[in-house]
SEPAVO-491493 format. One record per residue: residue number from 1; x, y, z of N, C-alpha, C in turn. Coordinates in Angstrom, 3 decimals. Example, Ala and Ser with C-alpha at 12.3 -4.5 7.8 and 13.67 -1.06 7.14 Angstrom:
// residues 2
     k      neast     nnorth        nup     caeast    canorth       caup      ceast     cnorth        cup
     1     13.190     -5.690      7.800     12.300     -4.500      7.800     13.200     -3.300      7.800
     2     12.850     -2.250      7.080     13.670     -1.060      7.140     12.900      0.030      7.870
***
This chain:
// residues 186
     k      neast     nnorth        nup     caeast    canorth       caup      ceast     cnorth        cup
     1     40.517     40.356    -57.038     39.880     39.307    -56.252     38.365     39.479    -56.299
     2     38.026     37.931    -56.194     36.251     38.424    -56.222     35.448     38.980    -55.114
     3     34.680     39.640    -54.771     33.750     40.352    -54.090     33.924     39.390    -52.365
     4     33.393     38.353    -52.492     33.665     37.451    -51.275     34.932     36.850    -51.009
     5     36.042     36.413    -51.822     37.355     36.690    -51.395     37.698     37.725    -50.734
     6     37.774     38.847    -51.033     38.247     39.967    -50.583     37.498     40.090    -49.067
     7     36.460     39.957    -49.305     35.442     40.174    -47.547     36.551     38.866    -46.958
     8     36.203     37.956    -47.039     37.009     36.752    -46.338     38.555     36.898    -46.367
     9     39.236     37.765    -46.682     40.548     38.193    -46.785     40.612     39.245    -45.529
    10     39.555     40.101    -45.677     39.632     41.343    -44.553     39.210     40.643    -43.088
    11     38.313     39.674    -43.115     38.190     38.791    -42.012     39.002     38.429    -41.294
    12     40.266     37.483    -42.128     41.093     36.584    -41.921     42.139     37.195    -40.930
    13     42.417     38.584    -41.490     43.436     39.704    -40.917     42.817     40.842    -39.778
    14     41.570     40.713    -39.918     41.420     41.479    -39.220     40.760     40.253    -37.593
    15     40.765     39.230    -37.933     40.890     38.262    -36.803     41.931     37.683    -36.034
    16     42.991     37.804    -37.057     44.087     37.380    -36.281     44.811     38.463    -35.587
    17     44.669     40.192    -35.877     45.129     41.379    -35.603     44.153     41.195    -34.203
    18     42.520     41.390    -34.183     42.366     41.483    -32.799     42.196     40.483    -31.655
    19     42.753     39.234    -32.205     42.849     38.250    -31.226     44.136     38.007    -30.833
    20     45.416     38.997    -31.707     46.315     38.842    -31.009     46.514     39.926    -30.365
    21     45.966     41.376    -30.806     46.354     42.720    -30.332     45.230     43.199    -29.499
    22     44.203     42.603    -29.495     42.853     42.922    -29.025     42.252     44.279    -29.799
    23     40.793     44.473    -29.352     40.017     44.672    -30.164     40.386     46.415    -30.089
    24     40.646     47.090    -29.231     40.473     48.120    -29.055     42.186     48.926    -29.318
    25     43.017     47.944    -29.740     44.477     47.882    -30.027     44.668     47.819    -31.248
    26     43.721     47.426    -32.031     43.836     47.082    -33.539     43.001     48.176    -34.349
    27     43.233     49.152    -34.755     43.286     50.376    -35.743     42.606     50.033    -37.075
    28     41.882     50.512    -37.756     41.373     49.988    -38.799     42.249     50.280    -40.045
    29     43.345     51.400    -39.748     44.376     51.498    -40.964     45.115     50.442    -40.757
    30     45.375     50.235    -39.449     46.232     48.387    -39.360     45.311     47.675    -40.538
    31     44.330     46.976    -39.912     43.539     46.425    -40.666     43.538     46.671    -42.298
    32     43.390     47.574    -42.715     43.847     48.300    -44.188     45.246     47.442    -44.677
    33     46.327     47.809    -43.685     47.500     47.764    -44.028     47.982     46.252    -44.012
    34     47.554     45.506    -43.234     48.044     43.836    -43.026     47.095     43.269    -44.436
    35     46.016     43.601    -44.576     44.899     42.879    -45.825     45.594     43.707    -46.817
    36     46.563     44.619    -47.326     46.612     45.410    -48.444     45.847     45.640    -49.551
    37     44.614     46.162    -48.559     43.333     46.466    -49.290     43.509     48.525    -49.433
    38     42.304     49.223    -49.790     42.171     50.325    -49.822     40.984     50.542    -48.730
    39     41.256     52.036    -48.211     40.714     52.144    -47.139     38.652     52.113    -47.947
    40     38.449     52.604    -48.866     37.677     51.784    -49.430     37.196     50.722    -50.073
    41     37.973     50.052    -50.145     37.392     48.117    -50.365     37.119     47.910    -48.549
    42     37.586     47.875    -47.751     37.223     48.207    -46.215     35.882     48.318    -46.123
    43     35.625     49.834    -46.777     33.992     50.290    -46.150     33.205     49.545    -46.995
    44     33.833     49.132    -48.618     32.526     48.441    -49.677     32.062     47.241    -48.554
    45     32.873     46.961    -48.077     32.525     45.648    -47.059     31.960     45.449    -45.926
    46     32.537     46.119    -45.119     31.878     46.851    -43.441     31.825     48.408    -43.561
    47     30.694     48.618    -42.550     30.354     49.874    -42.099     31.078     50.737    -41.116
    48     31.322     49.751    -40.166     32.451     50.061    -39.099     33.443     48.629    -38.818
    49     34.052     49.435    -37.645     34.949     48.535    -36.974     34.011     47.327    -36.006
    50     33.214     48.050    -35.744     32.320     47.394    -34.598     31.753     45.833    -35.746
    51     31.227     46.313    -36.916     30.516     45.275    -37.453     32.192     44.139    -38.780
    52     33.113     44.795    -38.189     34.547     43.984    -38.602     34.290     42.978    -37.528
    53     33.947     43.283    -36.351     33.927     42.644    -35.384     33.267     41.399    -34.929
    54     31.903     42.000    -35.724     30.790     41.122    -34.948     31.783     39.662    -36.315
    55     31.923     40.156    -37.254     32.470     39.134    -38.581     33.563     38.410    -37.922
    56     33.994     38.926    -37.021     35.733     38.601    -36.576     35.171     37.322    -36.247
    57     34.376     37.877    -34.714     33.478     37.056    -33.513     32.896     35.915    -34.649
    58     32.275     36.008    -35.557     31.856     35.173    -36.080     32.283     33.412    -36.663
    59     33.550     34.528    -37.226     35.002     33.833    -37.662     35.526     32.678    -36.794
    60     35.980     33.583    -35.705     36.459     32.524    -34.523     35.517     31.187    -34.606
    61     34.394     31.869    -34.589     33.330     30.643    -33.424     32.890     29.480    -34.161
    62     32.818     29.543    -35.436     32.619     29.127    -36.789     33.848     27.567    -36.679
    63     34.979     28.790    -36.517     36.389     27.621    -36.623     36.106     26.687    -35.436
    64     35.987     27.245    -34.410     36.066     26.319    -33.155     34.788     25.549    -33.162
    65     33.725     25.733    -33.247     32.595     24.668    -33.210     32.827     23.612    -34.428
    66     33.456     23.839    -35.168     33.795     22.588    -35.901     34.681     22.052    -36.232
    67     35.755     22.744    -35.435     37.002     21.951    -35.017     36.526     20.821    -33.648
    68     36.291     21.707    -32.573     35.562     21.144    -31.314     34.837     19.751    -31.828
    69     33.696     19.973    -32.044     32.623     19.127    -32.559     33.420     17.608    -33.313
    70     34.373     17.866    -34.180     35.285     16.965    -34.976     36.181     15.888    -34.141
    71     37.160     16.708    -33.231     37.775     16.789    -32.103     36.454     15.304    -30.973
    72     35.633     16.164    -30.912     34.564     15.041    -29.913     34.342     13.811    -30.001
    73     33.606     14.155    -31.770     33.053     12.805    -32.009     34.606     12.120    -32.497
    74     35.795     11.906    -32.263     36.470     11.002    -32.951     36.528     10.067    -30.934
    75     36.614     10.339    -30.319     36.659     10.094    -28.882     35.235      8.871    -29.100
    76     35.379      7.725    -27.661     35.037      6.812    -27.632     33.554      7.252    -26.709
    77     32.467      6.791    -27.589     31.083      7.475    -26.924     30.793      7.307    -25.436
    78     30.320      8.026    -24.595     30.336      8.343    -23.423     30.892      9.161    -23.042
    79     31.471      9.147    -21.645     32.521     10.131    -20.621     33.116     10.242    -21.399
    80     33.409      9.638    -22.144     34.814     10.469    -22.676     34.687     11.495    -23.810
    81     33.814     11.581    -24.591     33.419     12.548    -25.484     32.809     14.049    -24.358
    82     32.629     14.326    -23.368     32.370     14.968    -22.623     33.861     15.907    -22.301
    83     34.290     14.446    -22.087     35.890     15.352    -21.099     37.246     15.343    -22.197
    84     36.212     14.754    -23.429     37.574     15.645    -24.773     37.273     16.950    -25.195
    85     35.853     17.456    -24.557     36.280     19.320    -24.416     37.483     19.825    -23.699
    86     37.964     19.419    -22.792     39.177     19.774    -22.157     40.491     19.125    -22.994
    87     40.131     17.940    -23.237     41.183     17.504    -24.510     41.552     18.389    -25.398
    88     40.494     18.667    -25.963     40.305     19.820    -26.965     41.513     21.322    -26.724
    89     40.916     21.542    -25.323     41.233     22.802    -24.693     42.626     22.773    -24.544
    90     43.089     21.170    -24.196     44.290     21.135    -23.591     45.010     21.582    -25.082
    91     44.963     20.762    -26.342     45.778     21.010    -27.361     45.737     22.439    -27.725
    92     44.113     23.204    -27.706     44.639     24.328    -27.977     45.619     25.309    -27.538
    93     45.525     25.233    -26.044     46.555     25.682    -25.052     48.089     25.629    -25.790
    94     48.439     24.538    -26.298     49.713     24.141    -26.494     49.970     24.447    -27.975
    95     48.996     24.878    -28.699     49.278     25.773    -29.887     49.990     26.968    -29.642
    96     50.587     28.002    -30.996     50.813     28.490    -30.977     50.256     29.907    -30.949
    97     49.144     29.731    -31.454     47.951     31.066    -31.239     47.242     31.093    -30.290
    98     47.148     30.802    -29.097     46.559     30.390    -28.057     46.128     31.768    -27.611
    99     45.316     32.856    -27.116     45.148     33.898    -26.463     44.002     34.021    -25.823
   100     43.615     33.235    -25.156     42.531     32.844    -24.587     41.303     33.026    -25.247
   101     40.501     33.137    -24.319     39.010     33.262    -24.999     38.539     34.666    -26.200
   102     38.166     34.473    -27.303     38.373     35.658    -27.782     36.611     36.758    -28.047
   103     35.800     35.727    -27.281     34.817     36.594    -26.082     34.846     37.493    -25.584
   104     35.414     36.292    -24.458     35.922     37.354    -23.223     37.109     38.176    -23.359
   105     37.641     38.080    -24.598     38.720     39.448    -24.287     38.097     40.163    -25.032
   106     37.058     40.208    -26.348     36.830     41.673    -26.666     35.626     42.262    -25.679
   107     35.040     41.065    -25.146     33.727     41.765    -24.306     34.156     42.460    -23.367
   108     35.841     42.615    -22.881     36.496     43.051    -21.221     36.751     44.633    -22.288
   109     36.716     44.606    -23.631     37.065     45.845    -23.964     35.789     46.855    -24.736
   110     34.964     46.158    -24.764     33.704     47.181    -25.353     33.228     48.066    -23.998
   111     32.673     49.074    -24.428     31.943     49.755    -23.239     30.608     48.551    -23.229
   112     30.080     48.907    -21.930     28.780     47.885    -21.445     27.215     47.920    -22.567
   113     27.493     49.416    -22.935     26.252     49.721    -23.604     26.153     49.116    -25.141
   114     27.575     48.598    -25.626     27.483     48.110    -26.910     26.507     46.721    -26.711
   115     25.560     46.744    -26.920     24.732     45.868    -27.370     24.911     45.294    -28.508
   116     25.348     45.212    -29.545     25.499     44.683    -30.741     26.588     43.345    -30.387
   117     27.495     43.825    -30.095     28.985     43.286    -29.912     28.634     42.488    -28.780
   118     27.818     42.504    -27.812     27.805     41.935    -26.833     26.395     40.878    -26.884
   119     25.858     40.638    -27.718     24.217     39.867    -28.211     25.512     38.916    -28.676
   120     26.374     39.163    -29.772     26.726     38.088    -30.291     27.603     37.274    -29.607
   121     28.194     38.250    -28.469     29.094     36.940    -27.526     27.934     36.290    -27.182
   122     26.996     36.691    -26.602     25.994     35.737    -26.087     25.537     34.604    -26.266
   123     25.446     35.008    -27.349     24.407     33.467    -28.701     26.308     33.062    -28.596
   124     27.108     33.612    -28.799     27.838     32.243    -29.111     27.809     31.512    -27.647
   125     28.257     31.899    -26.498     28.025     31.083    -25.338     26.849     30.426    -25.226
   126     25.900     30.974    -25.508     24.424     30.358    -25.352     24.853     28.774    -26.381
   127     25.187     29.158    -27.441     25.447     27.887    -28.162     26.673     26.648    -27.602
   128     27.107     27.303    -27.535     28.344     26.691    -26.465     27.524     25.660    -25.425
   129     26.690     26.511    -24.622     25.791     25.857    -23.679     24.827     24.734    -24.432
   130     23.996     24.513    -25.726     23.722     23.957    -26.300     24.383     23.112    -26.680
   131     25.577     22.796    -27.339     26.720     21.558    -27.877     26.539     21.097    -26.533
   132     27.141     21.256    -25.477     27.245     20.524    -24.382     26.069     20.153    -23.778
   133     24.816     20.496    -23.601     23.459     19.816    -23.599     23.596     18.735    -24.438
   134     23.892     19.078    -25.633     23.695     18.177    -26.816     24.248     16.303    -26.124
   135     26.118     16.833    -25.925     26.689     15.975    -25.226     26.717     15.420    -24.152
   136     25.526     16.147    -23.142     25.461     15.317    -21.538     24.136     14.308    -22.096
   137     23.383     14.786    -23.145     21.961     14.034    -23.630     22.693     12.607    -24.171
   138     23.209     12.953    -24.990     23.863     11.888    -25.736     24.821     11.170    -25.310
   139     25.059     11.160    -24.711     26.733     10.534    -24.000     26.330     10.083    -22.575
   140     25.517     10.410    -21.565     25.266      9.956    -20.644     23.479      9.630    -20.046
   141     23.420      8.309    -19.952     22.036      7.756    -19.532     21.718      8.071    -18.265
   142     20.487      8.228    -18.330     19.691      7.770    -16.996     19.503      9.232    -16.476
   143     19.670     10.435    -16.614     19.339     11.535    -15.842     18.050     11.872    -15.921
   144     17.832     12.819    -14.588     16.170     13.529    -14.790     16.838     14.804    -15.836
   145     16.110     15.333    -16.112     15.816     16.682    -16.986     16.423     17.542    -16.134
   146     16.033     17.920    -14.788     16.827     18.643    -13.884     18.165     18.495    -13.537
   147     18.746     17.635    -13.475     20.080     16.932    -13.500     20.753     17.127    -14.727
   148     20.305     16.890    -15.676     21.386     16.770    -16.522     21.346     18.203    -16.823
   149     20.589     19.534    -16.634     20.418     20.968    -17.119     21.189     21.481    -15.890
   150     21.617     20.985    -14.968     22.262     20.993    -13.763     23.934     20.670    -14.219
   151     24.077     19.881    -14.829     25.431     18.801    -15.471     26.232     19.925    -15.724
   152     25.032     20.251    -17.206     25.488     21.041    -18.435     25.979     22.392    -17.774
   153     25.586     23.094    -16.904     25.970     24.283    -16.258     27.106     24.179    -15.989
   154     27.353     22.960    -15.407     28.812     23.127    -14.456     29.602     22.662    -15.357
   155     29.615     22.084    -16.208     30.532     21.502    -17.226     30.752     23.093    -18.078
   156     29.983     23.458    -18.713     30.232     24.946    -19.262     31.093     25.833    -18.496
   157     30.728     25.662    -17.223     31.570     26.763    -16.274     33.251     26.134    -16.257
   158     32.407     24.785    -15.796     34.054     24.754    -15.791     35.202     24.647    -17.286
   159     34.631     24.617    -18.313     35.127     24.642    -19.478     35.821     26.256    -19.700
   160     34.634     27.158    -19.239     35.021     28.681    -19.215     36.061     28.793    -18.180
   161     35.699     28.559    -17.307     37.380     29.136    -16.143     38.357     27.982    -16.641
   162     38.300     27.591    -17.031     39.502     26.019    -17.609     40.606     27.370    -19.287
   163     39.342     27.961    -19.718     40.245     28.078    -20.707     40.910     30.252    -19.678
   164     39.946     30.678    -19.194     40.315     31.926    -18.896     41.478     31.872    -17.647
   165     41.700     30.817    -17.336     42.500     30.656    -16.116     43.793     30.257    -16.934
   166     43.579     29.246    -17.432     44.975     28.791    -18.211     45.535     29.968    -19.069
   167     44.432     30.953    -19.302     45.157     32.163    -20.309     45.564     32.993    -18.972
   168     45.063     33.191    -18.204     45.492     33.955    -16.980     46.980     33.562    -16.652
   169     47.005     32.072    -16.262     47.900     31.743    -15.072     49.214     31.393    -16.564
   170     49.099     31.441    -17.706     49.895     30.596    -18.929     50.212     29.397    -18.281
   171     49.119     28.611    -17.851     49.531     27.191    -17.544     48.586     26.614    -18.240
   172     49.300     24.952    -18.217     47.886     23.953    -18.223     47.239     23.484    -16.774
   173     47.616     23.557    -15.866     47.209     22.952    -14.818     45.482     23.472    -14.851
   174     45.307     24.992    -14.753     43.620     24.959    -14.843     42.847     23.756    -15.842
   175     43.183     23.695    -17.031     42.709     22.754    -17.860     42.583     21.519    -17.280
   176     43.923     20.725    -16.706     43.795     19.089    -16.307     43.375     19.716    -14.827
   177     42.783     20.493    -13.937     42.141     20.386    -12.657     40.562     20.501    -12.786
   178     40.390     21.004    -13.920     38.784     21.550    -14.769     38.645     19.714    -15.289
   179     39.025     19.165    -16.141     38.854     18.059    -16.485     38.898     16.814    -15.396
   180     39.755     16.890    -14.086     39.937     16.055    -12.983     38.623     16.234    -12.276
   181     37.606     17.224    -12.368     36.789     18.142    -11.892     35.486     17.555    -12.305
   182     35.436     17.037    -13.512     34.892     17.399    -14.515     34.402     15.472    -14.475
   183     35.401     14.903    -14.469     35.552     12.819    -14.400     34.656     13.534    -13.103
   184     34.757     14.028    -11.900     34.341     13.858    -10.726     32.556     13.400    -10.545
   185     32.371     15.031    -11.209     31.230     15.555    -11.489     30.132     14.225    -12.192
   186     31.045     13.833    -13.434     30.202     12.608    -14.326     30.227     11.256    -13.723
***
């Protein structure tokens, strides 16, 4: 396989190993062993587990902002491109890979001091927070600047406890009470 196949092969497996087993559950000879790579094609690629990780994190966020984003704009402009993030949320829920946020579950397992691992959850939420700026700008008229940076907060929040609750409780109800929440709010 070529040089970037193989990296995007060790990705693939080693994303779906710690988003289903979590991060601190998943072994890097696992990892070895599901990609049936050598424990050196591994290191030609990453240095550690930690920077498998930040690639994992990457992976995910990559898929979902442009699944999400796709998902939005097919929705009818306005409110409703707002509250097909929960649309969104709701179908993922009802997939079969569903394991909640995969953030917040490796960030509940790093120690605090990993800074590396924990910059990149950031920027991805931070971006997260950005798409949805993007969508209270675009989708809804007439706000002050303070208001709508006001919107965007609570819409983020409630998007975050919408998906960590529904992984909590294995329901949908957080999702359609976050979105009932959510029509309120707009």
């Amino acid at each position: 396989m070529k040089h970037a196949l193989v990296k995007d092969h060790i990705i693939q497996t080693a994303s779906h190993l710690f988003y289903q087993n979590g991060y601190n559950l998943t072994g890097i000879n696992e990892i070895i062993k599901e990609a049936g790579i050598a424990k050196a094609t591994l290191y030609n690629h990453f240095k550690s587990k930690e920077d498998i990780c930040i690639a994992y994190l990457q992976h995910k966020n990559s898929m979902f902002i442009s699944e999400i984003k796709a998902f939005v704009e097919e929705r009818k402009h306005g409110e409703n491109r707002i509250l097909a993030l929960f649309d969104y949320l709701d179908q993922f829920f009802n997939s079969k890979e569903f394991n909640g946020c995969w953030c917040i579950n490796t960030i509940s397992e790093i120690p605090k001091d990993n800074t590396k691992i924990r910059e990149e959850i950031l920027n991805q939420k931070q971006n997260l927070i950005v798409y949805i700026t993007e969508l209270i700008k675009n989708n809804l008229e007439g706000l002050s600047k303070e208001n709508s940076k006001s919107i965007v907060k609570q819409v983020y929040l409630l998007y975050e406890s919408a998906v960590s609750e529904s992984y909590l409780q294995n329901d949908i109800w957080p999702i359609h009470s976050a979105k009932t929440i959510c029509k309120q709010l707009l």
